[in-house]
C-alpha positions in Angstrom: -74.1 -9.3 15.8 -75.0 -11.6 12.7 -72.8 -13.9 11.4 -71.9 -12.7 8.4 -70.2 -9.5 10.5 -67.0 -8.7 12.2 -64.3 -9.2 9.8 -61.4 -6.5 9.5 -62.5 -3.0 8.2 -59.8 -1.6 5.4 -60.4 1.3 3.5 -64.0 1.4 4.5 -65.0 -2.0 3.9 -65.3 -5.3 5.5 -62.9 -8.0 4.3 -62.7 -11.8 5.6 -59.8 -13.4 3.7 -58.5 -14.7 7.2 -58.3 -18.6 7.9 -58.9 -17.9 11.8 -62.3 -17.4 13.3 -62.4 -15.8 16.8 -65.1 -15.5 19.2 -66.5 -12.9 21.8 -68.2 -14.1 24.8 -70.3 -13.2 27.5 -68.6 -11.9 30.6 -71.3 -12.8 33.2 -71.8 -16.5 31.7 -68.5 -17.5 29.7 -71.2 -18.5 26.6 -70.1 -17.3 23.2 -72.1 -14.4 21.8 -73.5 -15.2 18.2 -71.5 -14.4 15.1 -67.4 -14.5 14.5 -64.2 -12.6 13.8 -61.8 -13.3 11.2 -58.4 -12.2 12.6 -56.2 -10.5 10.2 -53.7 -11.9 7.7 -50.4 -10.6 7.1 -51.7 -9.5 3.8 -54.7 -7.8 5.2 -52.1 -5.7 7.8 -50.4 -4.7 5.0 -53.1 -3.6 3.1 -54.8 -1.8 6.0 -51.6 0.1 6.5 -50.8 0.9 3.0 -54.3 2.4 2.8 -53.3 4.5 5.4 -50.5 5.6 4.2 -52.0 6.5 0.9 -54.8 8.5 2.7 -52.2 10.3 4.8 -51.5 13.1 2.5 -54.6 14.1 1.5 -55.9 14.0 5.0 -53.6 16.4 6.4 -54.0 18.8 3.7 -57.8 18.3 4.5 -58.8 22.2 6.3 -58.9 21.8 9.9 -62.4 23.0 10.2 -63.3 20.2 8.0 -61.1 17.5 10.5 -63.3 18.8 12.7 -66.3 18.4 11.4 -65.0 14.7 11.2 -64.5 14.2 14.6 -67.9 16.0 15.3 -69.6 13.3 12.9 -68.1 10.7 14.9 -69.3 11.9 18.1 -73.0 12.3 16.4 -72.8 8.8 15.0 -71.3 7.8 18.9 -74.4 9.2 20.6 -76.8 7.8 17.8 -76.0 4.0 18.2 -79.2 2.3 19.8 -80.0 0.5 23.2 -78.6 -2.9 21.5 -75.1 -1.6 21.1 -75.4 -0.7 25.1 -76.5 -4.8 25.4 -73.4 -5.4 23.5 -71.0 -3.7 25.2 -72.5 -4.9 28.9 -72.6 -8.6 27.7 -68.9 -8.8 26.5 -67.4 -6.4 29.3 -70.0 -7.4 32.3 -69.8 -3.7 32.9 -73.0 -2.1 33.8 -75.3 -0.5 31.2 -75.0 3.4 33.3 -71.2 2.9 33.1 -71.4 2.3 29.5 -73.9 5.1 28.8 -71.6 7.5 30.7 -68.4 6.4 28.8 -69.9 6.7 25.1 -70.9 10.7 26.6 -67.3 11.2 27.6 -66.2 9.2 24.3 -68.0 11.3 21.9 -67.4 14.3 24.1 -63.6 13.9 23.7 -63.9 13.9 20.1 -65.7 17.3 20.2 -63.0 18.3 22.3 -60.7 17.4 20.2 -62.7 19.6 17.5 -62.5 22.5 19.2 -58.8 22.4 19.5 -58.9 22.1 15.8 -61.1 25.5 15.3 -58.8 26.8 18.1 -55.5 26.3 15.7 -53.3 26.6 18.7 -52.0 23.0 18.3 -50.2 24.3 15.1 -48.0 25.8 17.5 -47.0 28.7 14.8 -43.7 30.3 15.7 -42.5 33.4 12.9 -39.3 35.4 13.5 -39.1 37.7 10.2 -35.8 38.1 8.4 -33.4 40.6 10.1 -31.4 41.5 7.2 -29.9 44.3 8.3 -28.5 42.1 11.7 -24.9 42.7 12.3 -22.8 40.8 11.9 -25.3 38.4 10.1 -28.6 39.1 9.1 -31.1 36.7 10.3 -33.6 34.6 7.4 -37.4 34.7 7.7 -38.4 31.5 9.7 -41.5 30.1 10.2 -42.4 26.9 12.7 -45.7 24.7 12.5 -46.9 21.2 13.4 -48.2 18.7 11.6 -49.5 14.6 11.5 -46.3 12.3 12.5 -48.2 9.9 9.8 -50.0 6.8 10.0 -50.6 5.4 13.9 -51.5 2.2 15.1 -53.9 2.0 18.3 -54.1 -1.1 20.4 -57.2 -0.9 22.4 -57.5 -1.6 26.0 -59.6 -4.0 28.2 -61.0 -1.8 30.3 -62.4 1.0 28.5 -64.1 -0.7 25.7 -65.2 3.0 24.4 -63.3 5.5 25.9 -59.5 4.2 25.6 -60.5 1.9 22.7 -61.8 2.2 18.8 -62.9 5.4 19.2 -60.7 6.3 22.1 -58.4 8.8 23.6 -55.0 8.1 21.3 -57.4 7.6 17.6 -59.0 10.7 18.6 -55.6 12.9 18.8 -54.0 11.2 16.3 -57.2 11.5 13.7 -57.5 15.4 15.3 -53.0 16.0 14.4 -54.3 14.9 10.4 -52.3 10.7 11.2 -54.4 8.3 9.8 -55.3 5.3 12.3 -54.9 1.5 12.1 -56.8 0.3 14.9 -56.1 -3.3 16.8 -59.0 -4.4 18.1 -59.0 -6.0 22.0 -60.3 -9.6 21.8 -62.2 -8.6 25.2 -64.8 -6.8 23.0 -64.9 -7.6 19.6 -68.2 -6.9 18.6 -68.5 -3.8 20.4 -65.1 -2.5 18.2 -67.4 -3.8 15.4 -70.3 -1.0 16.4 -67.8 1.5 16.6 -65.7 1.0 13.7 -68.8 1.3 11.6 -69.7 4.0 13.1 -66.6 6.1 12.2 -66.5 4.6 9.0 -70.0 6.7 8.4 -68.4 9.7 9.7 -65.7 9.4 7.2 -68.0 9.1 4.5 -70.5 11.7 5.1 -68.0 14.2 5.4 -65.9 12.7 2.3 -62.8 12.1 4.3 -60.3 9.7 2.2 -60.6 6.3 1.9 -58.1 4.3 4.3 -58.6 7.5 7.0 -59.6 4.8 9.6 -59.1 1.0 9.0 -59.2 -2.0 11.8 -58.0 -5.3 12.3 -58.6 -8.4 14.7 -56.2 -10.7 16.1 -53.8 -11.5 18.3 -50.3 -11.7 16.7 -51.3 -8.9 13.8 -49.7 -6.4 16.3 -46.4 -7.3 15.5 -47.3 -6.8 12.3 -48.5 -3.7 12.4 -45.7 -1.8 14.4 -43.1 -2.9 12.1 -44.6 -1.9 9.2 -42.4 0.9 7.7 -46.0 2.8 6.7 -46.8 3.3 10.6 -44.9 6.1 12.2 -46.5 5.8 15.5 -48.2 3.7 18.4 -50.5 3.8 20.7 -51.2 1.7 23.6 -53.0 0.7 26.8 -52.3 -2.3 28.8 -49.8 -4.4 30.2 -46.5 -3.1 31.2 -44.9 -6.7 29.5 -46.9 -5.7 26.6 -45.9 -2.1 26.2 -42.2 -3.0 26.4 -42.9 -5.6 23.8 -43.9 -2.9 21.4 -41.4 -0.3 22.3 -38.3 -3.0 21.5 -40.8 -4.1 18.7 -40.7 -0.4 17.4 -36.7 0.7 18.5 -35.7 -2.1 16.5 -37.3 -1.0 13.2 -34.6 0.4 10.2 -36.7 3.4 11.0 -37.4 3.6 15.0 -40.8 5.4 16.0 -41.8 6.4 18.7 -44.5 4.2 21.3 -46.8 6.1 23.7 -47.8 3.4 26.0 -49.7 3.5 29.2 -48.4 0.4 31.0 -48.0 0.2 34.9 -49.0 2.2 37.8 -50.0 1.7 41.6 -51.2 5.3 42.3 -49.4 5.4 45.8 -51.4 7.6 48.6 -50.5 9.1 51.2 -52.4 9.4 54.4 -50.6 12.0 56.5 -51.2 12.8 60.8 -53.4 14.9 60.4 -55.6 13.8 58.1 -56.0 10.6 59.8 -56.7 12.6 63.5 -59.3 14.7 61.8 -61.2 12.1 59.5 -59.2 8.5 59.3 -62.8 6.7 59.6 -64.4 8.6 56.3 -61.0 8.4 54.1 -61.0 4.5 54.7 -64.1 4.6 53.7 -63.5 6.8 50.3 -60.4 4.6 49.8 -61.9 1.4 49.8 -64.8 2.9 47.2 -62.0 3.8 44.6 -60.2 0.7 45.1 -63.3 -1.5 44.5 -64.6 1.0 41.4 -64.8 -0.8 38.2 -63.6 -3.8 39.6 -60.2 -2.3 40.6 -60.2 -2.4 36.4 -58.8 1.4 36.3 -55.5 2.1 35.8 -56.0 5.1 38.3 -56.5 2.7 41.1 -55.2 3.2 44.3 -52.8 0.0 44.6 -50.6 1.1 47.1 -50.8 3.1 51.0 -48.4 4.5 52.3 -48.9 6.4 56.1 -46.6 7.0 59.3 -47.0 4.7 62.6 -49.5 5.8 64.9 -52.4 5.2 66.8 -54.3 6.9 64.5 -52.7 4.6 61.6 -54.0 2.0 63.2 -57.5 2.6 63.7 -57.7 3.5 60.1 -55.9 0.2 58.7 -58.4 -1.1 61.3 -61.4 0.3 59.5 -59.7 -0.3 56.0 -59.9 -3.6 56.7 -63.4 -3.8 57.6 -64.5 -2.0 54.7 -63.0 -3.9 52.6 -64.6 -7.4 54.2 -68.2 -5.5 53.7 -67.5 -5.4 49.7 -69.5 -7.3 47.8 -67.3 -9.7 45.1 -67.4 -8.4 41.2 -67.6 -10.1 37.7 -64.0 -8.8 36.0 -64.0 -7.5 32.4 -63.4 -11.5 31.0 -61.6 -14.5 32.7 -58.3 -14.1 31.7 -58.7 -10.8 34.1 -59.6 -12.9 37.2 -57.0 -15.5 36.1 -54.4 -12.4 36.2 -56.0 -11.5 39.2 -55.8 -14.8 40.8 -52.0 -14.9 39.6 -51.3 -11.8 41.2 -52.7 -12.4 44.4 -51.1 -15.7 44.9 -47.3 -13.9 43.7 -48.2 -11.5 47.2 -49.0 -14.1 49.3 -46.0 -16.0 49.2 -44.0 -13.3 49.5 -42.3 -13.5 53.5 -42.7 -9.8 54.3 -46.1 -8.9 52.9 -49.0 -10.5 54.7 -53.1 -10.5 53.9 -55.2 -8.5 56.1 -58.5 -8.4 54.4 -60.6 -9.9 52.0 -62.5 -13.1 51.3 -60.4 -15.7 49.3 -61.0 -16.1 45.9 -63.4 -18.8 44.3 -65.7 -18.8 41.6 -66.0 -16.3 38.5 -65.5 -13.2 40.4 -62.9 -11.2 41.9 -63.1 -10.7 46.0 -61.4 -7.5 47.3 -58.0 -7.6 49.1 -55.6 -6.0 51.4 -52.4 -6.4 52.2 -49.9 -5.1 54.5 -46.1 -4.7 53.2 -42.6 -3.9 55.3 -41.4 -0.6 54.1 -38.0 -1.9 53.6 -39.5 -3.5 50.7 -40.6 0.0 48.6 -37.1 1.6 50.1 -35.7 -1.2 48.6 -37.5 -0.6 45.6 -38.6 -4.5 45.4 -40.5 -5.3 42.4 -43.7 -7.0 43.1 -44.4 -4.4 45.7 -44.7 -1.8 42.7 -46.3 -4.6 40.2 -49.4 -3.7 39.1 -52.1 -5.9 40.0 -55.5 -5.5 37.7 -57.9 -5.2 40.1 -59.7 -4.8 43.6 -56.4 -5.4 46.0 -54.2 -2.5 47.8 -51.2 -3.0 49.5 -51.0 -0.8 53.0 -47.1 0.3 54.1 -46.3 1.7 57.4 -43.3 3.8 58.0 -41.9 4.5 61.2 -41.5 8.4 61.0 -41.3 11.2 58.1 -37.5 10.3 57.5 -38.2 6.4 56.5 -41.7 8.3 54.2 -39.1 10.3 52.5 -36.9 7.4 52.1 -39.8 4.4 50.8 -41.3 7.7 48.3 -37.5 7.9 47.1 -37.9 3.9 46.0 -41.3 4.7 44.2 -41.1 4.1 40.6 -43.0 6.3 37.6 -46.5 6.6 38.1 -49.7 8.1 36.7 -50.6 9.5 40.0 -49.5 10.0 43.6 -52.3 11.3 46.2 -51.7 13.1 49.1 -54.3 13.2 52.0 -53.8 16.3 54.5 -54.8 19.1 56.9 -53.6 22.1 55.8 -51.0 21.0 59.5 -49.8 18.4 57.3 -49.0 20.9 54.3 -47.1 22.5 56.3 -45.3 20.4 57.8 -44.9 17.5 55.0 -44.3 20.5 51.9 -41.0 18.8 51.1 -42.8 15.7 49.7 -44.3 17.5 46.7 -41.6 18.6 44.7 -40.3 14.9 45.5 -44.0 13.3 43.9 -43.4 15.5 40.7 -40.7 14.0 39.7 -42.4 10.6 40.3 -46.1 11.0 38.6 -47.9 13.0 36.5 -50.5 13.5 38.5 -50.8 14.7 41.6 -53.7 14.9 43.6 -54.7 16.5 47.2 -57.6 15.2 48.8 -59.0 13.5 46.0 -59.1 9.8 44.5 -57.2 9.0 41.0 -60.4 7.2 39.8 -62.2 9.2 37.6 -59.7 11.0 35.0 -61.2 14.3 33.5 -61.1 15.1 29.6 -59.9 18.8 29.5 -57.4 20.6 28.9 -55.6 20.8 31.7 -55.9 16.8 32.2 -51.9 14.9 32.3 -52.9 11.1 32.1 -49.1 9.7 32.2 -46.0 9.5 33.6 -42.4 8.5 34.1 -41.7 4.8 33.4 -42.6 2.2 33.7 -46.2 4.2 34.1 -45.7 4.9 30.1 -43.1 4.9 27.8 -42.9 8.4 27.3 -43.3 10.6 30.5 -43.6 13.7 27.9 -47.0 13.4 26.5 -50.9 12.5 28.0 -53.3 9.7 27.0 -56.0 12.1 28.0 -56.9 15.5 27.5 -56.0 18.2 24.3 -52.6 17.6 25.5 -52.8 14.3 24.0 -52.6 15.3 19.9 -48.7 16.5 20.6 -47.9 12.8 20.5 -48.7 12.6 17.3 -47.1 16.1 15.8 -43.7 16.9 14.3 -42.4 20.5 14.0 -41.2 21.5 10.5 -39.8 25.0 9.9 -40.1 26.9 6.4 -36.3 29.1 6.0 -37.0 31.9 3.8 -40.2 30.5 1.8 -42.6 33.0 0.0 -45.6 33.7 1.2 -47.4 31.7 -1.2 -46.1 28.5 -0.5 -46.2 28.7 3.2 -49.0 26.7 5.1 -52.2 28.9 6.0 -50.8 28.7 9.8 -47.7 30.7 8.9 -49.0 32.7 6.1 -48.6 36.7 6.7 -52.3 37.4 6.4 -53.2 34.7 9.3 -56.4 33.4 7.2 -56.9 30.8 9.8 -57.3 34.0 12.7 -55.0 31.8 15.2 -52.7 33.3 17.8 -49.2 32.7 16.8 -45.7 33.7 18.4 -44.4 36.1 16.4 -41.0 38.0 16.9 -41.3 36.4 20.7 -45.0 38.4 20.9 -48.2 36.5 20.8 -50.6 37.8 18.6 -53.9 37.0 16.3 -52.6 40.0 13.9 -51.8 39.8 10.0 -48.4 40.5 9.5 -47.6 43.7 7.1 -45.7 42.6 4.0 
């Protein structure tokens, strides 16, 4: 990054009329990386949104085959950027250059996702019930449903995911995909890769002559207050802390016009290790659980924070080996140091606590994170005590023992809203523990069998969210085509001519989509 780079992108181009330089480091060494950032003024915000609100409308009158020959352009420019963006993105993040290379494939290969969905046209979610008029004892009107862009969004990235839930992430890929216009916050944890990436997109825009102000993004730290209460924005999305999601959900609800927040906040992705299970395999799932905890630095926000199993013999060997595999893992760099300060924090807020105790783990010294485990009463998660359910960002999990399947029942009951909640089982346990799963729906929106929440697949069928305090809104996904419905309205059309309808709800179908008409689901022209 040379110097003269890094300032806030509006409209397409670079602007620097900010009075305060920040500066990206080095996550292995603490050194600052060369070159500087020019964090937003209020003026700039207000530009930036105001460009996005100007290229609103003539965005989402844009074709869709066109939007997605956007977000194709994006993805080609994604896959194009060179071996010194990879050295980039491992110097500011410490994350390792393979993990980098296989997040730009999934970053770039949401995007085309999110293309095909496009070409698809079942987003539109076209609805036609044709007049009635002849309907006693009232005729019914011609009415005809579509969605379309909620408006201008602003995206805070997150620490993390410096590709995939970032500039070019999950939540600026739906809303670019529903026809909203983005205002992107860059992280201060990777501000020159956001630099790469912005540019990036900004080349997509222009080489498929998308409006100007279709993407714009900002640095700083207090611009997002800014942002979501500018009456231009009409939605947010966010990754990170649950005290800074809430911040921008009040931030938003207190607006003259409310909108809506989808934050991803807070989530300890309990699993359950069941009798059977444990008989048949305790030794290997120890082993696999200690792996997903430790993955990434414990940096997902899939990690498995908390373990919950019945009292047994079997328990016990398995908390035994647990705790052994966690003492075998090496310590890792985190994403920056306020990370392993957080981490630090975190650890030291369970170890005072009287009824959870350390089992496991090297203690912490130096610029990296050692793994922990803990051990907590179950009273505490019946009880529904809040640091047991905190999130801690990074390689820790917290182990509860319950007495029998009545006191399991009872601590899943104090669970709050997660992203996921794992069971591990022998088809035995299936049977016998069935009752739990209906119970773990209504607490995640995930739910896995056998399996480890790290590792979140982009498809179709992918929920990445959750009931609170997991996200704001349990209705919607971060990940997956599910995603653009965040960022979609319906509208309806009473009795328009055919004319002035949309080409979604026009009778001759130009777009060929399959739409819901008269309560059938059909690809077919209507007759006049």
């Amino acid at each position: 990054m040379s110097a003269d780079t890094g300032h806030n992108f509006i409209n397409g181009a670079r602007s620097a009329q900010g009075h305060t330089r920040l500066q990206s480091f080095d996550a292995n060494t603490g050194e600052p990386l060369p070159g500087f950032f020019t964090e937003a003024t209020q003026q700039e915000v207000d530009a930036a949104a105001k460009a996005a609100a100007t290229a609103y409308p003539l965005y989402r009158a844009i074709a869709v085959g066109q939007r997605a020959a956007f977000l194709d352009a994006i993805a080609d420019e994604l896959d194009a950027l060179d071996e010194a963006f990879i050295e980039t993105v491992c110097r500011e993040t410490a994350l390792p250059a393979a993990r980098i290379q296989g997040e730009r494939a999934r970053t770039s290969g949401q995007m085309r996702l999110f293309a095909k969905v496009l070409r698809r046209g079942d987003f539109f979610g076209a609805r036609i019930d044709r007049a009635l008029p002849d309907r006693q004892p009232l005729p019914r009107p011609d009415l005809r449903q579509y969605h379309i862009g909620i408006g201008p969004v602003a995206v805070f990235g997150a620490s993390n995911f410096p590709l995939a839930f970032s500039t070019a992430g999950g939540d600026t890929a739906a809303a670019l995909a529903a026809g909203c216009p983005v205002v992107f916050k860059a992280h201060p944890g990777h501000m020159a890769t956001a630099e790469r990436v912005a540019s990036a997109i900004i080349r997509a825009a222009e080489k498929t002559e998308m409006p100007a102000g279709v993407f714009n993004m900002i640095y700083g730290g207090t611009v997002g207050a800014w942002l979501v209460q500018h009456p231009a924005i009409k939605a947010v999305g966010f990754t990170g802390s649950l005290k800074g999601g809430r911040a921008l959900c009040d931030m938003a609800a207190a607006r003259p016009e409310p909108i809506p927040v989808f934050a991803e906040m807070s989530s300890v992705n309990p699993v359950i290790v069941l009798p059977e299970a444990l008989k048949e395999r305790g030794a290997s799932v120890a082993a696999e659980l200690s792996a997903s905890v430790v993955l990434g630095a414990g940096q997902f926000c899939t990690k498995p924070g908390l373990v919950i199993g019945i009292r047994s013999a079997e328990f016990d060997a398995f908390l035994d080996e647990l705790a052994r595999q966690v003492n075998a893992q090496p310590a890792h760099t985190m994403l920056n140091a306020g990370g392993l300060c957080n981490y630090a924090d975190g650890l030291g807020r369970l170890r005072e606590h009287e009824q959870i105790h350390a089992l496991a783990g090297r203690p912490q010294e130096g610029g990296q994170a050692h793994p922990q485990l803990f051990a907590a009463d179950a009273q505490l998660l019946i009880d529904n005590d809040p640091l047991l359910q905190h999130e801690v960002f990074g390689p820790v999990v917290i182990v509860v023992a319950v007495n029998d399947a009545r006191q399991l029942e009872q601590a899943l009951q104090g669970l709050q809203g997660q992203l996921t909640a794992t069971l591990i089982a022998q088809p035995a346990d299936l049977d016998a523990f069935a009752g739990l799963i209906p119970m773990l729906e209504t607490k995640a929106g995930r739910l896995l069998l056998n399996g480890y929440p790290t590792g979140v697949e982009v498809c179709e069928a992918m929920v990445h969210g959750g009931p609170y305090p997991a996200t704001s809104d349990a209705r919607g996904s971060s990940v997956g085509t599910l995603a653009i419905n965040r960022f979609l309205r319906p509208i309806c059309f009473q009795n328009y001519p055919d004319n002035l309808l949309p080409d979604a709800l026009k009778n001759a179908n130009p777009l060929g989509i399959q739409r819901l008409v008269d309560g059938i689901n059909t690809p077919q022209a209507l007759g006049q």
